[in-house]
C-alpha positions in Angstrom: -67.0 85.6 -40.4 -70.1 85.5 -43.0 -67.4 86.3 -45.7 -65.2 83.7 -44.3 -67.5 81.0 -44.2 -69.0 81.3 -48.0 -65.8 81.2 -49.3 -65.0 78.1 -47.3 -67.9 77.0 -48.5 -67.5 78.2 -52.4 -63.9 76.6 -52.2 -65.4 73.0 -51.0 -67.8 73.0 -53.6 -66.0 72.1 -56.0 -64.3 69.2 -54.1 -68.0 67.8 -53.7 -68.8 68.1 -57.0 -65.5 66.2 -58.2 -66.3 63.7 -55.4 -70.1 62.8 -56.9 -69.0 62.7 -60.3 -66.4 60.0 -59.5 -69.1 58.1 -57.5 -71.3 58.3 -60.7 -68.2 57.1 -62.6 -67.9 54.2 -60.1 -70.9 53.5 -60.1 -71.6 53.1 -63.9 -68.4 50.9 -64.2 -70.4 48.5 -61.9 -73.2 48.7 -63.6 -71.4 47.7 -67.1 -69.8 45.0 -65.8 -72.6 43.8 -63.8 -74.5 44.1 -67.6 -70.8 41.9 -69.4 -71.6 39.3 -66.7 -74.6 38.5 -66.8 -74.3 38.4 -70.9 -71.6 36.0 -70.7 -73.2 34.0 -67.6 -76.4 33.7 -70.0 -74.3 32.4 -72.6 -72.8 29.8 -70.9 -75.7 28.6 -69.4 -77.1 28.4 -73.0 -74.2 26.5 -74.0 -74.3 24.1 -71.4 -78.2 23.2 -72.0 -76.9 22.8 -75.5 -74.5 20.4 -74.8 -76.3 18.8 -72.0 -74.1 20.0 -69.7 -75.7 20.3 -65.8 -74.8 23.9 -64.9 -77.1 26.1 -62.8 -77.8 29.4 -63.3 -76.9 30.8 -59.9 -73.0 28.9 -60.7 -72.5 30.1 -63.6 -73.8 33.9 -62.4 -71.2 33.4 -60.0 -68.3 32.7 -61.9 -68.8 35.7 -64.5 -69.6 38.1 -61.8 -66.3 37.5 -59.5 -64.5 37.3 -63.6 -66.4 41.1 -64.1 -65.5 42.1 -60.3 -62.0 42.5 -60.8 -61.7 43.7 -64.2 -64.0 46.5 -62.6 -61.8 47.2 -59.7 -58.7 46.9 -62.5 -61.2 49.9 -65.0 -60.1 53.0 -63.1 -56.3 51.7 -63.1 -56.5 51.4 -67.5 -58.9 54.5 -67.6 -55.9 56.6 -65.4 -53.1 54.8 -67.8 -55.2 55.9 -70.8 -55.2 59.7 -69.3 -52.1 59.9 -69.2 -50.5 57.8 -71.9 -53.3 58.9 -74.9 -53.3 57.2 -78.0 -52.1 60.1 -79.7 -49.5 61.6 -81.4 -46.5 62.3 -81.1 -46.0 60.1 -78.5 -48.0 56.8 -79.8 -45.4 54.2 -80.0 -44.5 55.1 -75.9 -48.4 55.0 -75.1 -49.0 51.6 -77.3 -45.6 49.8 -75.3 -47.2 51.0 -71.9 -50.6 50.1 -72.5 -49.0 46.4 -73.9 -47.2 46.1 -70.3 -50.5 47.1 -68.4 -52.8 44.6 -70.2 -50.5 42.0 -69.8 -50.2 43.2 -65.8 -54.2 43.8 -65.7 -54.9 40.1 -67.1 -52.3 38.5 -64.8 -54.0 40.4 -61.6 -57.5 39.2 -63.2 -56.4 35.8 -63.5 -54.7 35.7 -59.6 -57.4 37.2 -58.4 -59.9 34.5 -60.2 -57.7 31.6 -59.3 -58.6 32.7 -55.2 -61.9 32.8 -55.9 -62.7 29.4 -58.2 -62.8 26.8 -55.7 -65.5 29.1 -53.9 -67.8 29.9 -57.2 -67.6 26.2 -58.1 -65.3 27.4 -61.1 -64.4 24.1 -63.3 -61.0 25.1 -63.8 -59.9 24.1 -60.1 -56.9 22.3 -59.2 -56.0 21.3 -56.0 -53.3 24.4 -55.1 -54.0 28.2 -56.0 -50.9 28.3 -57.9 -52.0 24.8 -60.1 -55.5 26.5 -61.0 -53.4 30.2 -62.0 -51.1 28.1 -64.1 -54.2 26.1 -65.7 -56.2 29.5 -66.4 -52.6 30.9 -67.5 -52.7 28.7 -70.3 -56.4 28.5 -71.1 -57.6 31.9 -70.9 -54.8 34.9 -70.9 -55.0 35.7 -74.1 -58.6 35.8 -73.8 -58.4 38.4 -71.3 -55.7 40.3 -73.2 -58.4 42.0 -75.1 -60.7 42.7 -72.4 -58.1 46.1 -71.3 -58.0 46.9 -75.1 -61.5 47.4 -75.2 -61.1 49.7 -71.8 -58.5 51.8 -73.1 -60.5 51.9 -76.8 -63.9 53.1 -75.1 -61.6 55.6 -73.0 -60.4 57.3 -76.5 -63.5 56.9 -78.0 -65.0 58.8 -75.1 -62.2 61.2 -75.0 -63.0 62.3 -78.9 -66.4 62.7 -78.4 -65.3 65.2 -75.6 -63.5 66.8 -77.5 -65.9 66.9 -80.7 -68.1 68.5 -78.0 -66.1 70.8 -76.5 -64.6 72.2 -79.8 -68.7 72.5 -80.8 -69.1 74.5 -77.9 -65.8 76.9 -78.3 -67.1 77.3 -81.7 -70.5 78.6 -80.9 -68.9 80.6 -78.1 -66.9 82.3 -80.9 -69.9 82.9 -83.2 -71.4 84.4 -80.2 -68.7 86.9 -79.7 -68.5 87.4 -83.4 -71.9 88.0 -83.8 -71.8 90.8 -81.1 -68.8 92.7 -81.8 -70.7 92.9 -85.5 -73.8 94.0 -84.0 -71.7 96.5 -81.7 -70.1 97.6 -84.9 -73.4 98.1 -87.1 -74.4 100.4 -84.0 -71.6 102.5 -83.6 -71.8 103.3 -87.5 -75.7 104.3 -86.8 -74.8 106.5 -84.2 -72.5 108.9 -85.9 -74.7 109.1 -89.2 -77.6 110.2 -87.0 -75.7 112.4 -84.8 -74.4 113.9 -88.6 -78.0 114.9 -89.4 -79.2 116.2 -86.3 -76.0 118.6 -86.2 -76.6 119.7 -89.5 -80.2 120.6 -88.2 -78.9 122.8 -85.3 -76.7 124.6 -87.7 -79.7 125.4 -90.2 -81.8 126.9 -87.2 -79.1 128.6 -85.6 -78.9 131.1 -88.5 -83.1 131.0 -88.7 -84.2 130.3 -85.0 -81.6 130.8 -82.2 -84.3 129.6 -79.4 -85.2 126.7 -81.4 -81.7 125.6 -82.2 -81.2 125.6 -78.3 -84.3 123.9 -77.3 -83.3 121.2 -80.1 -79.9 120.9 -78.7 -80.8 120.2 -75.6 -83.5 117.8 -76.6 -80.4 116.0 -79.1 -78.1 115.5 -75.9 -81.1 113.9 -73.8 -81.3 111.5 -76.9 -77.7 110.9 -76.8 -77.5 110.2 -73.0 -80.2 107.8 -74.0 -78.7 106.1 -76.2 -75.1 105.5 -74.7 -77.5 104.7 -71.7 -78.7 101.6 -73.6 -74.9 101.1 -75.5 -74.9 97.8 -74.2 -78.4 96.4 -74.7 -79.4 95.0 -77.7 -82.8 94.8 -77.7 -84.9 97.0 -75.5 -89.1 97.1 -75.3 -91.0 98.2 -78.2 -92.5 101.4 -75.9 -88.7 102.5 -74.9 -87.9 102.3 -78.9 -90.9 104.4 -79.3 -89.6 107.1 -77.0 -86.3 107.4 -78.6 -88.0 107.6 -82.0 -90.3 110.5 -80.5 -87.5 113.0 -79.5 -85.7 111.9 -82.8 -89.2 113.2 -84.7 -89.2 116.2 -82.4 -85.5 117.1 -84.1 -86.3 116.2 -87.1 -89.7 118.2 -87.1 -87.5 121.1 -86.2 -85.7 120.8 -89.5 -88.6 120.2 -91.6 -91.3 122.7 -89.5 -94.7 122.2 -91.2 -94.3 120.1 -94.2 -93.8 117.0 -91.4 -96.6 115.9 -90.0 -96.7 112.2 -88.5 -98.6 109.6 -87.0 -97.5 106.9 -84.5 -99.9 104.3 -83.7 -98.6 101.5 -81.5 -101.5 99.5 -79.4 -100.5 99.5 -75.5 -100.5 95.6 -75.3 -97.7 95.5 -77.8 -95.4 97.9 -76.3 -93.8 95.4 -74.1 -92.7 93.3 -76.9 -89.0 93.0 -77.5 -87.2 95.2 -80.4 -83.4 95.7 -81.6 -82.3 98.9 -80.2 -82.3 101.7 -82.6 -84.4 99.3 -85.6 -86.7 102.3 -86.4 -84.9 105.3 -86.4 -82.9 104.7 -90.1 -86.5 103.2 -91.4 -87.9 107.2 -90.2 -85.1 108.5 -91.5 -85.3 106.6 -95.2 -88.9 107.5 -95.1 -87.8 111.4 -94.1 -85.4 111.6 -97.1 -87.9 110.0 -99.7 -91.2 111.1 -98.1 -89.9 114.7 -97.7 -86.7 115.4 -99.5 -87.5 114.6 -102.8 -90.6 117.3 -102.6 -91.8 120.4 -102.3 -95.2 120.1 -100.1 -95.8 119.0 -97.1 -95.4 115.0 -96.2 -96.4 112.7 -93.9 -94.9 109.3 -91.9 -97.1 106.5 -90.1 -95.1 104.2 -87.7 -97.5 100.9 -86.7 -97.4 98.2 -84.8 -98.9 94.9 -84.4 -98.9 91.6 -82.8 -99.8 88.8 -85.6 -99.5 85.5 -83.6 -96.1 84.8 -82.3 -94.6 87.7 -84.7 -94.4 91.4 -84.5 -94.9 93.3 -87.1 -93.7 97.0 -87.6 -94.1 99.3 -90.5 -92.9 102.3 -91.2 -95.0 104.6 -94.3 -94.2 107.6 -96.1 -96.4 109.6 -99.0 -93.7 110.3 -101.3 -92.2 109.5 -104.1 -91.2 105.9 -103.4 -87.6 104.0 -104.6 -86.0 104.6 -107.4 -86.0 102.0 -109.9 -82.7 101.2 -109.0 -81.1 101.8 -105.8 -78.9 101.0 -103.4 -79.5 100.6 -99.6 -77.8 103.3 -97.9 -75.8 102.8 -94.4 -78.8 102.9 -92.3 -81.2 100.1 -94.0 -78.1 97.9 -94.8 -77.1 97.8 -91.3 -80.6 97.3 -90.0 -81.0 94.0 -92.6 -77.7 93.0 -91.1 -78.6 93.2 -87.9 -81.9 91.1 -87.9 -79.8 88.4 -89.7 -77.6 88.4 -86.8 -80.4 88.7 -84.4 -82.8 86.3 -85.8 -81.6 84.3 -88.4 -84.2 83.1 -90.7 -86.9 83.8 -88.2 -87.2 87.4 -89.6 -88.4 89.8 -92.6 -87.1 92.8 -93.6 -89.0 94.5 -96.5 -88.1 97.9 -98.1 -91.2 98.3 -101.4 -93.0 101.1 -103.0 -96.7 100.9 -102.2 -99.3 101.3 -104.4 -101.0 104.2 -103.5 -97.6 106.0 -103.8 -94.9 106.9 -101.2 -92.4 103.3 -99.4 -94.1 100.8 -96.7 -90.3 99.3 -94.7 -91.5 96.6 -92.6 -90.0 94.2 -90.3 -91.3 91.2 -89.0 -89.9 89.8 -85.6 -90.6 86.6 -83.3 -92.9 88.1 -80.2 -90.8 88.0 -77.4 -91.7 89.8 -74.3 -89.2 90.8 -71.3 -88.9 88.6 -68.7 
């Protein structure tokens, strides 16, 4: 019955909605008019004292308020017409002879309507019979009036094309959106199979050197692969969960290496909460692996810091060996990372890859501070 009753409810909602965005509607049609009459009542006072004229204000109010009454009543009737007969094409030679018929009809009613109501208002256009003042205002003011559905129908279209400008904004960012995340989706499925290529390589070494280690390390690689596939979907996860996949990835890789890695993490607890792309750190570790340790023969070292420097983060990984080349080329894992900030952060982040000077390759990133919510 519960069930029954929210979707009764869920179904009416809509209904409601549709029904207080027509009152709205109706209600700022008034509202215009009332804004068009009182313009053109001023104006004709004005006039009058010009001229000398006796007319009160409260008459000629009146008169331009009853005029405005029923072109408001006659606004939905052109704003329907101009639904469904749009100024468009293919069919704008049929919309133009329909919307010529309905201003002629529309300024007829107006005028009928008006000739009712002028020997009430004090109108000066009065004759003695209803149909002597329609044929008077018939030949005085129609084509006068002609105009005023034009000018409905125009403000309709004009309306309709900023909808649409709007909406086509909006389909267009939703597109980016999608595009942007099936790249980022794609950067991170090309991580994953480069990593699992090294650690692999790994177990095979120490299964011919260290049976119990290659176990222990296998074991520890498919915990960080459940991990990860836990978080496929996630983009960005906290800085302390990022550390915690980089720590079993150092464990693996300090399998490989055995005493000539030794590393250092050193992230402050108030920064661990801070928000960070899934997976950013492990291909700066591993860059700083293959240049730090690779490339030579003693033993090497790796710092991974963290910092909060007003509304950024800052993270930095730092290796001892022999730095970059003097030319090089970034290599899977640092050219997907710098692709992935820009589609991440846009201009609000830095991606660095340098030689410091004390010898060895500082990678830093700087990110907005963000913190779950």
């Amino acid at each position: 019955m519960a069930q029954l009753a929210r979707e009764e409810h869920e179904g009416a909602r809509p209904v409601v909605e549709n029904g207080a965005a027509i009152g709205r509607r109706g209600v700022a049609i008034l509202a215009a008019w009332a804004v068009v009459a009182m313009l053109f009542a001023g104006q004709a006072w004005i006039a009058a004292q010009v001229r000398g004229e006796p007319l009160a204000w409260a008459r000629a109010s009146a008169i331009w308020l009853v005029w405005a009454a029923v072109w408001a009543a006659l606004t939905p009737i052109a704003l329907r017409l101009e639904a469904r007969f749009p100024l468009q094409r293919p069919h704008l030679l049929g919309a133009l002879a329909v919307h010529g018929v309905a201003s002629a009809a529309c300024a007829l009613v107006n005028l009928a309507l008006f000739a009712l109501a002028a020997p009430i208002i004090g109108a000066s256009q009065v004759e003695p019979t209803w149909l002597g003042t329609f044929s008077r205002l018939l030949g005085t003011t129609l084509l006068l009036n002609l105009p005023v559905y034009w000018l409905i129908v125009a403000a309709a279209h004009g309306e309709r094309l900023v909808r649409a400008a709007r909406e086509k904004d909006r389909r267009q960012l939703r597109l980016e959106a999608q595009l942007a995340d099936a790249r980022l989706q794609t950067l991170r499925t090309q991580l994953q199979p480069h990593f699992l290529f090294n650690a692999l390589n790994t177990i095979s070494v120490l299964m011919h050197e260290n049976v119990d280690s290659a176990d222990r390390i296998l074991l520890q690689l498919s915990a960080l692969l459940r991990r990860s596939l836990d978080s496929t979907d996630a983009h960005e996860v906290t800085l302390g969960e990022e550390i915690g996949f980089l720590e079993s990835y150092l464990e693996i890789e300090q399998a490989r290496f055995g005493g000539r890695l030794s590393y250092r993490i050193l992230i402050p607890d108030q920064v661990r909460e801070a928000r960070v792309p899934n997976l950013i750190l492990q291909p700066l570790v591993e860059n700083a692996l293959r240049h730090g340790l690779a490339t030579r023969a003693g033993p090497g070292r790796v710092e991974i810091k963290a910092d909060r420097q007003g509304d950024s983060l800052l993270l930095r990984v730092v290796d001892d060996g022999r730095g970059l080349p003097s030319a090089t080329t970034e290599r899977v894992g640092l050219a997907n990372t710098r692709a992935r900030l820009r589609l991440l952060y846009a201009d609000r982040q830095r991606f660095d890859v340098r030689n410091s000077d004390d010898g060895g390759v500082i990678a830093e990133i700087e990110l907005p501070w963000r913190t779950a919510p």
